[in-house]
C-alpha positions in Angstrom: 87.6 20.9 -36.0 89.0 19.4 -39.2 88.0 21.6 -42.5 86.4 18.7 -44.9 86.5 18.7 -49.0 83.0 19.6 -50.3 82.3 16.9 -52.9 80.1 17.9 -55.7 80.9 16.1 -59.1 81.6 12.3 -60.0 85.4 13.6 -61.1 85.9 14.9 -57.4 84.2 11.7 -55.5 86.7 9.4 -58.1 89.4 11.2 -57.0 89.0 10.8 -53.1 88.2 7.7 -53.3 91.2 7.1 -55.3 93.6 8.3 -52.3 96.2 6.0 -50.3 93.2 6.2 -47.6 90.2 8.2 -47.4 86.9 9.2 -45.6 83.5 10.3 -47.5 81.0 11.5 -44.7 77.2 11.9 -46.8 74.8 13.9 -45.3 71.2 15.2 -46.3 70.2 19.1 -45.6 67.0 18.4 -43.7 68.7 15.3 -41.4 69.2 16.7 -38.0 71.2 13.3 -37.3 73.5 14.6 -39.8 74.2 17.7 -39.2 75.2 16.7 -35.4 77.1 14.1 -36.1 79.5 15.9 -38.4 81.3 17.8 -35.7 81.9 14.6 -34.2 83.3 12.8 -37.1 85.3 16.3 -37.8 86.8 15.9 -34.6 87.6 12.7 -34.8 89.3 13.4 -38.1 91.6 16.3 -36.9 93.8 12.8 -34.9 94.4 11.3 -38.8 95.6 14.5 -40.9 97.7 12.5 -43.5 93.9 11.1 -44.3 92.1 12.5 -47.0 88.6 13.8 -45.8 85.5 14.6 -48.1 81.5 15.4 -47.3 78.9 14.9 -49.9 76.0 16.7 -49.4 73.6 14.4 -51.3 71.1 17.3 -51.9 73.7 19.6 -53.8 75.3 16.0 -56.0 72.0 13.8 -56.0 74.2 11.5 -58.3 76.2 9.8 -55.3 72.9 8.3 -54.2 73.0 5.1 -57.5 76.8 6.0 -57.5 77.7 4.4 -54.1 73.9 2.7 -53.3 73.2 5.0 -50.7 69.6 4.6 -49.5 69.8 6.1 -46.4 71.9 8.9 -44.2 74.3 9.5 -42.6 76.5 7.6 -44.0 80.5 7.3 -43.4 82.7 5.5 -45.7 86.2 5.1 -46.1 87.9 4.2 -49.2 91.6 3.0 -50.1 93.0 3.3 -53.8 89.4 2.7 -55.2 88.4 0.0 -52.9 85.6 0.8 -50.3 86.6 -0.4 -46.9 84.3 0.6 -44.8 80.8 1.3 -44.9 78.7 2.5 -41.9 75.2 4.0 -42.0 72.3 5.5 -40.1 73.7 4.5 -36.6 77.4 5.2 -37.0 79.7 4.4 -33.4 82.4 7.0 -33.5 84.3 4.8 -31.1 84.4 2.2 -34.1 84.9 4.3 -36.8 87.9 5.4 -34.8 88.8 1.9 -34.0 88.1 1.0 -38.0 90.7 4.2 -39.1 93.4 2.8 -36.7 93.4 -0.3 -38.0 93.8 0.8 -41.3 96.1 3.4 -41.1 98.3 1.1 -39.1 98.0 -1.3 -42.3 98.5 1.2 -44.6 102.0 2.2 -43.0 103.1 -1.0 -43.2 
């Protein structure tokens, strides 16, 4: 499975986000959704290694909750030079968030 970046600070988050293309995966200790879901976005992530890949426990860095409105989890984003393009949460498809991260990595090597 892909090996993620543990987000903890605002500096880190802005400096994901700030990639050429890159997924934030936010999770909660106590969310059993999370933590089994994770694998499977790991997995899919070892198919895209020039993207950047980051989790945010939102326990451990309670900030990214008002930083990126989060009000619920899981939560999988993806991000391009500062500009969020993609947001999915709660019931994330990892058949469309593969589908979403060809699409944009076929734009983005254009």
């Amino acid at each position: 499975m892909r090996a993620y970046t543990d987000i903890r600070s605002d500096e880190e988050l802005d400096h994901m986000m700030n990639q050429p293309l890159s997924v934030v995966y936010i999770s909660r200790n106590g969310c059993s959704v999370c933590h089994a879901l994770l694998p499977k976005i790991q997995q899919v992530m070892e198919t895209y290694p020039g993207v950047e890949f980051g989790h945010i426990t939102a326990d451990d860095y309670e900030e990214v909750a008002g930083k990126l409105s989060i009000f619920t989890v899981p939560v999988v984003l993806i991000f391009s030079e500062g500009k969020e393009l993609l947001r999915d949460a709660r019931f994330i498809r990892i058949d469309e968030f593969r589908e979403s991260l060809d699409k944009m990595t076929v734009l983005l090597e254009r």
